[in-house]
Kinemage of the C-alpha trace (Angstrom):
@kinemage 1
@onewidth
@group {chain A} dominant
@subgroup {mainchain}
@vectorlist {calphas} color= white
{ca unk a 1} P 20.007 9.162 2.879
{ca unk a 2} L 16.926 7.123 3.419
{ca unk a 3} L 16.620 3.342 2.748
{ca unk a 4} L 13.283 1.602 2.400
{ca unk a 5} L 12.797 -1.656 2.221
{ca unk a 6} L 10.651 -4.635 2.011
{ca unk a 7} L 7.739 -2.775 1.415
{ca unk a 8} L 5.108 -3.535 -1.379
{ca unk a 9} L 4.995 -0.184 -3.916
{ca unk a 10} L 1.716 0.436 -5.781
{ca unk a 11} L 2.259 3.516 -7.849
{ca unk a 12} L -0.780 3.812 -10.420
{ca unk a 13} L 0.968 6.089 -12.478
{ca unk a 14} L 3.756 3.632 -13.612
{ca unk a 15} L 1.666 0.633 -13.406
{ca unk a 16} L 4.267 -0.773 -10.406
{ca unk a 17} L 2.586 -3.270 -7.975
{ca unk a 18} L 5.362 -5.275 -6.782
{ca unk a 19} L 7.988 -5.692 -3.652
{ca unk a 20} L 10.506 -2.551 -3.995
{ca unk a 21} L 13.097 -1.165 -1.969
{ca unk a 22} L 13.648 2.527 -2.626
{ca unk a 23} L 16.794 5.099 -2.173
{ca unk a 24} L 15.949 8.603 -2.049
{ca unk a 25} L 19.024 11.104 -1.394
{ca unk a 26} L 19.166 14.316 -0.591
{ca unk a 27} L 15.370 15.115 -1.121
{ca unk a 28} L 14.803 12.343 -4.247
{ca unk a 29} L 14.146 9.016 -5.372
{ca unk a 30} L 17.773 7.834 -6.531
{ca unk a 31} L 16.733 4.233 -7.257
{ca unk a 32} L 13.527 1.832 -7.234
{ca unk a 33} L 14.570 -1.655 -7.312
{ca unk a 34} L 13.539 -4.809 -6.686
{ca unk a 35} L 14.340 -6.173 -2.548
{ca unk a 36} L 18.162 -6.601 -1.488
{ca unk a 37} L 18.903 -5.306 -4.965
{ca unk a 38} L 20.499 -1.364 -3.787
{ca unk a 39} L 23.907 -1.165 -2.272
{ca unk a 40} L 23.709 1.982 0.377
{ca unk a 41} L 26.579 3.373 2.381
{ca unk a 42} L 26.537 2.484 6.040
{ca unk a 43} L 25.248 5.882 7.708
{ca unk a 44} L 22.040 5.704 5.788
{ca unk a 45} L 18.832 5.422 7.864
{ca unk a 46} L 16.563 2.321 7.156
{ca unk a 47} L 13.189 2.163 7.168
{ca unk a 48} L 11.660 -1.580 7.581
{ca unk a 49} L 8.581 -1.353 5.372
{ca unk a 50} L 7.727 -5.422 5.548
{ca unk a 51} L 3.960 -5.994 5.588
{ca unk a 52} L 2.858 -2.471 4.384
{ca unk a 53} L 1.960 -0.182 1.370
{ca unk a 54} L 4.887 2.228 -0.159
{ca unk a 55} L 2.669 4.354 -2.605
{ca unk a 56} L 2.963 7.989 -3.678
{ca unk a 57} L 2.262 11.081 -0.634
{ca unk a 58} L -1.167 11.083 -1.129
{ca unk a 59} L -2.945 14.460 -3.191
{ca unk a 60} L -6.154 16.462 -1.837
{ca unk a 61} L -7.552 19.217 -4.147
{ca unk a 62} L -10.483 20.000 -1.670
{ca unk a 63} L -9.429 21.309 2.148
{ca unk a 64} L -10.488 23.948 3.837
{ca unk a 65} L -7.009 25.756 6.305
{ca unk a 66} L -9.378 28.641 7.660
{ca unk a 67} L -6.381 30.794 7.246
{ca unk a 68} L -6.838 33.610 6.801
{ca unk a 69} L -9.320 34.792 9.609
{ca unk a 70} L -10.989 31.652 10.668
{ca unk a 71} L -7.820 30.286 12.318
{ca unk a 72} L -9.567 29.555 15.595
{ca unk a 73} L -10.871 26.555 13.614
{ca unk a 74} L -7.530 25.666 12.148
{ca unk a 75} L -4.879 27.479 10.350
{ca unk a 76} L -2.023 26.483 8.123
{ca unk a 77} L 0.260 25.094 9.878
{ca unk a 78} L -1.853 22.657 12.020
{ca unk a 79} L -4.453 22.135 8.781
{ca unk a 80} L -0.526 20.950 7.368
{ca unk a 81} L 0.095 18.727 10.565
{ca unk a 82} L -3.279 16.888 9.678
{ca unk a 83} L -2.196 16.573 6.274
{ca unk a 84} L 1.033 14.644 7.164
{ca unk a 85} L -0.866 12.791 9.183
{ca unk a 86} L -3.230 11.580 6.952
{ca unk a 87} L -0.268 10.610 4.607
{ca unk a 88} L -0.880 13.896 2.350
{ca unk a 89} L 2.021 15.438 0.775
{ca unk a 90} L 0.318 18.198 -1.626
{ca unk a 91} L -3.156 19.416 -0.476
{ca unk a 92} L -5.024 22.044 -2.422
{ca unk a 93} L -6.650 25.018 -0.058
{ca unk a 94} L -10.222 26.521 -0.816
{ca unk a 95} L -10.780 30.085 -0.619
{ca unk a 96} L -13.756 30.637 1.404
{ca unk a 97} L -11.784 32.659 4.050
{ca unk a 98} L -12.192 35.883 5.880
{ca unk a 99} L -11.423 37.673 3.629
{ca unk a 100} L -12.266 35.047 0.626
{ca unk a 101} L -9.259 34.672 -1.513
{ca unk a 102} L -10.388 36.824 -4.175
{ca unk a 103} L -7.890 39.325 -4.713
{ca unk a 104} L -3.611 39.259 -5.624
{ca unk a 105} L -2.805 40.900 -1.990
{ca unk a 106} L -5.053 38.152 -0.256
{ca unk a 107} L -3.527 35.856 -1.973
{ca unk a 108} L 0.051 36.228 -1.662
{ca unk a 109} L 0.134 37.249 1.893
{ca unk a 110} L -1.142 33.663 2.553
{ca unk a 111} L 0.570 31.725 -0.468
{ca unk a 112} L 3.672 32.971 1.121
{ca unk a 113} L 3.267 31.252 4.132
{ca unk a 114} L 1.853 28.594 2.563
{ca unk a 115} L 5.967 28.219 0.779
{ca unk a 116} L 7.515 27.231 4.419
{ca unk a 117} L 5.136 24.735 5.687
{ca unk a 118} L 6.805 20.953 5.554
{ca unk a 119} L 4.531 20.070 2.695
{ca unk a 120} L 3.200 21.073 -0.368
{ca unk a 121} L -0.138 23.468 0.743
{ca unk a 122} L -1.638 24.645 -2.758
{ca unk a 123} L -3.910 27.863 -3.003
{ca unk a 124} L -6.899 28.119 -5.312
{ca unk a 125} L -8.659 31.399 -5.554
{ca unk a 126} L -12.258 32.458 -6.108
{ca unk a 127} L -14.817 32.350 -9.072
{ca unk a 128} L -16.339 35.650 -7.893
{ca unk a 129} L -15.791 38.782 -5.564
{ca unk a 130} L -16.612 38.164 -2.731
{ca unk a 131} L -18.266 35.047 -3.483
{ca unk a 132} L -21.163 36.919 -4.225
{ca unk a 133} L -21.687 35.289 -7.632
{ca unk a 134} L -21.824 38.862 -9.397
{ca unk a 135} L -18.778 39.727 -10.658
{ca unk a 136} L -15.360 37.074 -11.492
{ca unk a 137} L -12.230 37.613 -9.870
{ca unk a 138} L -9.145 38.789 -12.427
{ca unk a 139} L -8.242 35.491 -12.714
{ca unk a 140} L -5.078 35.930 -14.778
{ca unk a 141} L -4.038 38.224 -12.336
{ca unk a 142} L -4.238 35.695 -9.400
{ca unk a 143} L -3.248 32.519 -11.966
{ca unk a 144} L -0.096 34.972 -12.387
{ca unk a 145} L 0.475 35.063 -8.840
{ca unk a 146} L 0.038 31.084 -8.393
{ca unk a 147} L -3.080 30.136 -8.036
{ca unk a 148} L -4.097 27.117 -8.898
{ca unk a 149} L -7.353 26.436 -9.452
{ca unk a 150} L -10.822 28.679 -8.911
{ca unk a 151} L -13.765 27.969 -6.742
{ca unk a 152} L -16.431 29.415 -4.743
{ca unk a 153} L -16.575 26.659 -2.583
{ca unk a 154} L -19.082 26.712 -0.264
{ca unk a 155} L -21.341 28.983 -2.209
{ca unk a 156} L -22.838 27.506 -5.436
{ca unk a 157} L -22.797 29.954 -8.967
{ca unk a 158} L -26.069 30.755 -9.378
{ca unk a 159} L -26.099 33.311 -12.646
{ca unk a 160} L -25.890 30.655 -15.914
{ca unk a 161} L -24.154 33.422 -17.755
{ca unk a 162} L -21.509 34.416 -15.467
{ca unk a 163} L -20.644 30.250 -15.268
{ca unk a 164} L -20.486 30.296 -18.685
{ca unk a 165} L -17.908 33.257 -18.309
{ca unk a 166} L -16.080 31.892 -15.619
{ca unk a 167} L -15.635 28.546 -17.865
{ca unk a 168} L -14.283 30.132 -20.759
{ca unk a 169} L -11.839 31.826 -18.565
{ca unk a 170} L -10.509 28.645 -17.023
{ca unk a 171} L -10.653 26.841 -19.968
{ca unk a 172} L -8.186 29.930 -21.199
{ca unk a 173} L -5.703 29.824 -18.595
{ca unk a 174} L -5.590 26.086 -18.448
{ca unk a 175} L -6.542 25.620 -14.486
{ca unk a 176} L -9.658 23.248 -12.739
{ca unk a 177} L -12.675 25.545 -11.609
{ca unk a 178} L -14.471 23.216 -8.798
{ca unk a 179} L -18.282 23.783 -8.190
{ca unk a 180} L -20.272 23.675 -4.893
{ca unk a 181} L -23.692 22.193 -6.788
{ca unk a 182} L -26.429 22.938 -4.164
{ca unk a 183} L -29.706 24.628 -5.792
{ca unk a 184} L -30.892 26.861 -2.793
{ca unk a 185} L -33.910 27.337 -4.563
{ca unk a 186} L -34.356 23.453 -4.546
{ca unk a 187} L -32.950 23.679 -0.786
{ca unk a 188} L -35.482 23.352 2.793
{ca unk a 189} L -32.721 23.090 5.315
{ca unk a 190} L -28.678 22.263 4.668
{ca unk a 191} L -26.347 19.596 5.999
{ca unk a 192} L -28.765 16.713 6.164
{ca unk a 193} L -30.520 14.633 3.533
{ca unk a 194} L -34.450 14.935 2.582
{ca unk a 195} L -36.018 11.470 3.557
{ca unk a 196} L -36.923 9.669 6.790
{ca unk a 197} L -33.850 11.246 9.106
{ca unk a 198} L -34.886 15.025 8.300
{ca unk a 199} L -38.202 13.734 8.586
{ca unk a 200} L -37.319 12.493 12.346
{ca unk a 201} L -35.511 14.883 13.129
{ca unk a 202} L -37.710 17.594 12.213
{ca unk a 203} L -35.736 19.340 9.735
{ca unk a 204} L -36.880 19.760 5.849
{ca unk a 205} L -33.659 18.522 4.288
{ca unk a 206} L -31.525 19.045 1.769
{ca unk a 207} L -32.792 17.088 -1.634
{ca unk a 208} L -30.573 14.924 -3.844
{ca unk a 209} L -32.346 17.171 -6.503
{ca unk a 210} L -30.414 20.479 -5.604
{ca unk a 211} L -27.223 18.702 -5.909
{ca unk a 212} L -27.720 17.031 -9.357
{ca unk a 213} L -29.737 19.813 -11.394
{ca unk a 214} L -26.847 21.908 -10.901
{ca unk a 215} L -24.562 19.417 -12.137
{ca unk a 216} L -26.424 18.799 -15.319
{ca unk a 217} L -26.600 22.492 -15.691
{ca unk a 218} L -22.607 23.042 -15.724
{ca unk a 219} L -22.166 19.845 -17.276
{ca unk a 220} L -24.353 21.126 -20.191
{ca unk a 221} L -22.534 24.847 -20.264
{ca unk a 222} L -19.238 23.161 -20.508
{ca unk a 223} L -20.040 20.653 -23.377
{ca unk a 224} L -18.887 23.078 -26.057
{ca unk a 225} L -16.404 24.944 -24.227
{ca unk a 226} L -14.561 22.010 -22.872
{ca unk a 227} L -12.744 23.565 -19.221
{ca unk a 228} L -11.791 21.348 -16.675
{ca unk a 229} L -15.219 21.254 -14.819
{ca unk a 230} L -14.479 19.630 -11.203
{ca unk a 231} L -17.716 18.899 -9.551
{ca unk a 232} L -17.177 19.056 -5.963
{ca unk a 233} L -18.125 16.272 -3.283
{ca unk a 234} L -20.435 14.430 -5.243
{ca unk a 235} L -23.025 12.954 -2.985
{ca unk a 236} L -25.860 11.451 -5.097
{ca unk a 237} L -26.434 8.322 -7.548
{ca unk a 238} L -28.134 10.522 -10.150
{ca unk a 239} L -25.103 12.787 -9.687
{ca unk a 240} L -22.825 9.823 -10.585
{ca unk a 241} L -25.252 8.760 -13.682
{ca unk a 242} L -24.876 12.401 -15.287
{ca unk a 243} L -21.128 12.227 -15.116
{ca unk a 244} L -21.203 9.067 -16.711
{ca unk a 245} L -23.289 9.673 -19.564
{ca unk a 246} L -21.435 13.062 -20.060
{ca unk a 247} L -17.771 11.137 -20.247
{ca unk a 248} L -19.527 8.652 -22.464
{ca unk a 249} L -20.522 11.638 -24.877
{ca unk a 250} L -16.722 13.298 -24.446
{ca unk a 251} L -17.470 16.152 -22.345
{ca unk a 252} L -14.834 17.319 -20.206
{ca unk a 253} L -15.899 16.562 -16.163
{ca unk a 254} L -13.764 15.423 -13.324
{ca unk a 255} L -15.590 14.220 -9.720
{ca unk a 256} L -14.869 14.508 -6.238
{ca unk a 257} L -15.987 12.128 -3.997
{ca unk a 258} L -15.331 12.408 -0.051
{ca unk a 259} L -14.441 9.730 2.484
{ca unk a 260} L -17.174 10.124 4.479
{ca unk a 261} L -19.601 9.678 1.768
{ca unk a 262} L -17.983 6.671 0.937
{ca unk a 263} L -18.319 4.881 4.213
{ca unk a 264} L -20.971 6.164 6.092
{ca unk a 265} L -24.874 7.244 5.391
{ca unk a 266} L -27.603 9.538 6.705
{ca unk a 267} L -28.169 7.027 9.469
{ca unk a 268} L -25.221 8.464 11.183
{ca unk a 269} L -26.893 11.844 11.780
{ca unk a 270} L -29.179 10.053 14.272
{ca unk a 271} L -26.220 8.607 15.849
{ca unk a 272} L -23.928 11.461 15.730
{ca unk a 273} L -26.009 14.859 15.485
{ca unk a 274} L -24.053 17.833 14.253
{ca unk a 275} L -20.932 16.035 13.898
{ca unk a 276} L -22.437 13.963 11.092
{ca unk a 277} L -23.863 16.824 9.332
{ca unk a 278} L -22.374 18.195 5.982
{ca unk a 279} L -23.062 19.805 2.874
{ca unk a 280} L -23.852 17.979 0.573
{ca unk a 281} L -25.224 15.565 3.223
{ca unk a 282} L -24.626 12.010 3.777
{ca unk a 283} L -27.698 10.150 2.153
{ca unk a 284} L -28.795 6.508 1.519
{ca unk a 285} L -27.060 3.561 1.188
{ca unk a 286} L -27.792 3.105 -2.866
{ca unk a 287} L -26.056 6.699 -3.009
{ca unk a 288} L -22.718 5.396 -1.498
{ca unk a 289} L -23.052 2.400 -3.543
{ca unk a 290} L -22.934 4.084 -6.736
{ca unk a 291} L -20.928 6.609 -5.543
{ca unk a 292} L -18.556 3.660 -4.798
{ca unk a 293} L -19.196 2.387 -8.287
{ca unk a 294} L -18.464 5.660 -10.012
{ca unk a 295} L -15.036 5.180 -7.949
{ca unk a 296} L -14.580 2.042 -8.690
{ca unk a 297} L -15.278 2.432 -13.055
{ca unk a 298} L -13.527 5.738 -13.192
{ca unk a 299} L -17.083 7.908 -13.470
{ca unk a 300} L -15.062 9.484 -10.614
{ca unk a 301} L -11.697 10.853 -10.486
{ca unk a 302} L -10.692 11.753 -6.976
{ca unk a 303} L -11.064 11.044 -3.436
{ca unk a 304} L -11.052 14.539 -1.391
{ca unk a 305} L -11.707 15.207 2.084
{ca unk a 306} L -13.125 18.683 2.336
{ca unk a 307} L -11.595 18.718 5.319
{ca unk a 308} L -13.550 21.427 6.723
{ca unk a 309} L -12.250 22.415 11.122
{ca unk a 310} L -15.138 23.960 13.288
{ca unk a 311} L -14.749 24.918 17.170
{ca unk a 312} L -16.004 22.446 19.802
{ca unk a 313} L -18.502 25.148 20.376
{ca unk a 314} L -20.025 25.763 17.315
{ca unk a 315} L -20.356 21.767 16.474
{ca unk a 316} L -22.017 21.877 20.004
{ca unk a 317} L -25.269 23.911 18.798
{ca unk a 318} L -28.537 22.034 17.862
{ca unk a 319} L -28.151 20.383 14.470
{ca unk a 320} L -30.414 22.890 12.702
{ca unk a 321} L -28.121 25.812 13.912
{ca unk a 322} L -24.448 24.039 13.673
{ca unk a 323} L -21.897 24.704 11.028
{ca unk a 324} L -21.901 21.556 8.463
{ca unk a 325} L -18.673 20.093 7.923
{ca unk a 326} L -16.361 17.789 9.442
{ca unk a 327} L -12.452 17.172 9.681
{ca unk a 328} L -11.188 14.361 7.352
{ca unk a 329} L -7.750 14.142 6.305
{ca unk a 330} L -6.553 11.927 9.437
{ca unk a 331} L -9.230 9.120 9.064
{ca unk a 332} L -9.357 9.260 5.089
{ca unk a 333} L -7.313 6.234 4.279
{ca unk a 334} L -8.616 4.282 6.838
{ca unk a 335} L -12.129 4.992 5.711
{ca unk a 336} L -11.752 4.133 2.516
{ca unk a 337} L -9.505 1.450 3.418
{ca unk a 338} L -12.169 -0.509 5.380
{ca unk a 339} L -15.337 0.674 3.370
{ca unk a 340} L -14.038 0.164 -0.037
{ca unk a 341} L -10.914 -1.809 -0.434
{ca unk a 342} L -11.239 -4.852 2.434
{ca unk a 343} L -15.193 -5.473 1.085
{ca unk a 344} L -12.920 -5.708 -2.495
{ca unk a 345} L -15.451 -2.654 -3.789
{ca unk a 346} L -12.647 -1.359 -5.412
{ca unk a 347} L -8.910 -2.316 -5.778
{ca unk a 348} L -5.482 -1.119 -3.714
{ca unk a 349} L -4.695 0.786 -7.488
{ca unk a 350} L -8.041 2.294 -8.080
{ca unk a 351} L -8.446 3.891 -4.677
{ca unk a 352} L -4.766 4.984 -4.498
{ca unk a 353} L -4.767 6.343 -8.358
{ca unk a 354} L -7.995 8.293 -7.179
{ca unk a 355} L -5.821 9.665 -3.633
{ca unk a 356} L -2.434 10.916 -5.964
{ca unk a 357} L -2.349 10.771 -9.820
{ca unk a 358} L -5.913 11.744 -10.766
{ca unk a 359} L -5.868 15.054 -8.904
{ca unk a 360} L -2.060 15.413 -9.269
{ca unk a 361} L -2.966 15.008 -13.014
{ca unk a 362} L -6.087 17.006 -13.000
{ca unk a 363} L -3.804 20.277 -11.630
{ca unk a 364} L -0.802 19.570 -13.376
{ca unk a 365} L 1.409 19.234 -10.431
{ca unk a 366} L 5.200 17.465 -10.042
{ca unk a 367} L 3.407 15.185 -7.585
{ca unk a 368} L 1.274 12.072 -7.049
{ca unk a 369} L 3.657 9.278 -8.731
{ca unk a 370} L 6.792 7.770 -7.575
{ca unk a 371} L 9.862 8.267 -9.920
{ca unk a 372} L 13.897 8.473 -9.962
{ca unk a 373} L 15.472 11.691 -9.771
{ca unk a 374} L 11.624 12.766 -8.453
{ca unk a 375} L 10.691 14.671 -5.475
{ca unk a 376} L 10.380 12.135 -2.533
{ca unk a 377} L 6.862 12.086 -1.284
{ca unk a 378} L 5.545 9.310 0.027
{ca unk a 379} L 3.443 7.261 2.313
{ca unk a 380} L 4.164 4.114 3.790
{ca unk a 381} L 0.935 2.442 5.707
{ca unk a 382} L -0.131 -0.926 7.219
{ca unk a 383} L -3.190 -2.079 4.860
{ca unk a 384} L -4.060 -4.260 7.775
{ca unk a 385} L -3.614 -2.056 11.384
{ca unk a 386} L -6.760 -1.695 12.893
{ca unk a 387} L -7.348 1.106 14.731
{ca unk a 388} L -9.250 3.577 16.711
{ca unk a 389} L -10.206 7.089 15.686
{ca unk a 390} L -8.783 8.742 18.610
{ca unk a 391} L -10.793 11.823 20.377
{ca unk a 392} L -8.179 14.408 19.457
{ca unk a 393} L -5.778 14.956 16.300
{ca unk a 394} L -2.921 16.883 14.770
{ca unk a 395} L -5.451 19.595 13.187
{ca unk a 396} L -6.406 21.973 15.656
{ca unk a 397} L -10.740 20.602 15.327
{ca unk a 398} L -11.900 17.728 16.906
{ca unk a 399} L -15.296 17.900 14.947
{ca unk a 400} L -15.618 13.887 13.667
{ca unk a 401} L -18.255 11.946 14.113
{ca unk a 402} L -15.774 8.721 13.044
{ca unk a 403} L -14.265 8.768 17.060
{ca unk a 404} L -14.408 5.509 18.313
{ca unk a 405} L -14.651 3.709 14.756
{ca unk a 406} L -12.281 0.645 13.959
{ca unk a 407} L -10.412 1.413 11.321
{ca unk a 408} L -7.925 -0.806 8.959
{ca unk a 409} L -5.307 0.893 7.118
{ca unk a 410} L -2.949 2.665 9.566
{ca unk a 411} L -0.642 5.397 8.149
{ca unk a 412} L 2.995 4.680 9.745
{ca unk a 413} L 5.541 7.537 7.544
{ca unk a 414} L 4.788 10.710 5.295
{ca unk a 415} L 7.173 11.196 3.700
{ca unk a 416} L 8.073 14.933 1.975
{ca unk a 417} L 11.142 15.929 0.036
{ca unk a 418} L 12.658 13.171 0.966
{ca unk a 419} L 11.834 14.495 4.865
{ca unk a 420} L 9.863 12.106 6.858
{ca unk a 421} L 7.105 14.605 8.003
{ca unk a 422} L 4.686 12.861 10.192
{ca unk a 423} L 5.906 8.991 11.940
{ca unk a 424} L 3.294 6.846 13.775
{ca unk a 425} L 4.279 6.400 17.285
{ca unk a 426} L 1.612 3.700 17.580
């Protein structure tokens, strides 16, 4: 048994922002009260939640494990370490793996490993064979064998007419398909943004332009067909005005937006290098303003990491030669903590609705909501901690340019079937 009290619960889904203490036995919530209200036998452990957060584990559709074949990055179970971590409970794997995830045997050799690990790691599989864009994956076939969700991640769908098949085909089976929007025709270089820091640095740049033409395109070849279109990562203010204007007009689109372009801009390449760049890239200050914006008015759904592990070595290369990508699941809440919440940019409920129920919600999973006789995963975190990125972390990568940053909004317990998974020591 598990006890905690004093803390303050904010749990979107059931509207609860109040003081609550909180029972959960053998692996659930038995009772939500109000404080000093539960009666508990004597053995039962206590956890003293006074000054901090008790909110649902937190739920990320976009991270990348590297498992299988790209584990010298990361692999499952320290991509899961991170996770805990970061206060995640249920994270949702990408497919761009060696092999990609686009066949049943891929699949369930790593799904089944995926079933021991301390929390809930989710497998999506691909839009296409090989990621090649040519040919789709027998998606009932891998929905069958629990998959769920497709994307090409990492590769955008270039052929109109294969999207429009790959749509339909979601929209059949009832799962998200998340898109990579990057135009390569409308790309000079990846990772960093077109304007006056490619421009220093020498590099041509990817343009806000490749990003949002894409997006208008899918946007457009899901208006009659009506799948749940998850645009990946979103990086640019136009970006955010198409989704907009498409919700107003009742076209089915959900948004990602990450961490890191929530708090940061292109100015941190300069700083930073190779650590700082990322596809999409990190752009101007007006984009994470809107892209705040969009958070803040519900134009976006989710907050997820694309947590995305290089090698030390390969982050090391010159910037127009280095991987982009960067690790993100142990300095997400304290990113959007102190770059969205303490400015008051957005509330405690939106930010924490967009980290569990929306995506929960989105893949129809048991998870991102606090409820008796529920599974018990939770987080428990000091709003007000300030802290420093550290130089080293649970996941196996060290590849963040956020080392060194004050943060606010330490995670202290993760909570996962009722198991606490991950416990601050700090």
């Amino acid at each position: 048994m598990l006890l905690i009290k004093n803390g303050h619960l904010i749990d979107p889904a059931s509207g609860v922002d109040a003081p609550m203490d909180l029972l959960i036995v053998q692996g659930k919530v038995l009772q939500i009260a109000k404080p000093n209200q539960i009666k508990a036998e004597d053995d039962v452990k206590v956890i003293d939640a006074s000054g901090m957060i008790v909110a649902p584990g937190f739920v990320d559709v976009h991270v990348h494990f590297r498992d299988p074949g790209l584990t010298y990055k990361e692999d499952i179970q320290t991509g899961a370490a991170a996770a805990a971590a970061g206060g995640y409970t249920t994270v949702v794997c990408m497919a761009n793996t060696k092999p990609p995830i686009d066949s049943v045997e891929t699949f369930k050799e790593v799904w089944e490993r995926e079933q021991k690990l301390p929390i809930h790691v989710l497998q999506a599989a691909n839009v296409t064979m090989g990621m090649k864009g040519q040919e789709l994956t027998d998606m009932d076939a891998l929905k069958a064998t629990g998959a769920v969700g497709f994307t090409d991640d990492g590769v955008p769908i270039a052929d109109e007419k294969l999207m429009v098949s790959a749509l339909q085909k979601c929209k059949e089976l009832d799962v998200p398909i998340s898109l990579h929007e990057e135009d390569p025709a409308l790309m000079i270089s990846p990772g960093v943004n077109k304007g006056k820091v490619s421009d220093a640095l020498g590099l041509g740049g990817a343009p806000e332009e490749a990003e949002y033409v894409l997006v208008a395109r899918d946007v457009m070849l899901n208006q009659k067909i009506g799948a749940k279109l998850d645009i990946q990562h979103i990086s640019s203010k136009t970006t955010v005005e198409i989704l907009r204007q498409a919700k107003a007009h009742g076209i089915c689109v959900y948004g990602e937006v990450t961490p890191q372009h929530l708090a940061a801009t292109e100015d941190l390449v300069l700083e930073k290098g190779a650590l700082a760049r990322v596809n999409p890239p990190l752009r101007t200050e007006a984009d994470r303003m809107a892209l705040i914006k969009g958070l803040s008015d519900g134009t976006i759904d989710m907050i997820a990491t694309d947590h995305a592990p290089h090698s030390a070595e390969e982050k090391s290369e010159p910037i127009a030669s280095a991987p982009s990508g960067m690790i993100g699941l142990e300095t997400a809440l304290g990113l959007v903590w102190t770059y969205v919440v303490k400015p008051q940019l957005a509330s405690p409920k939106t930010v924490i609705a967009a980290l569990t129920v929306n995506p929960a919600n989105l893949y129809q999973i048991p998870a991102g909501k606090v409820q008796e006789n529920a599974s018990a995963d939770l987080v428990i975190f000091d709003p007000n901690e300030e802290w420093t990125v550290p130089e080293t972390f649970a996941s196996k990568a060290t590849n963040s340019p956020f080392i060194g940053w004050k943060l606010s909004g330490k995670v202290k317990y993760t909570i996962c079937n009722g198991e606490i998974v991950y416990q601050s020591l700090g």
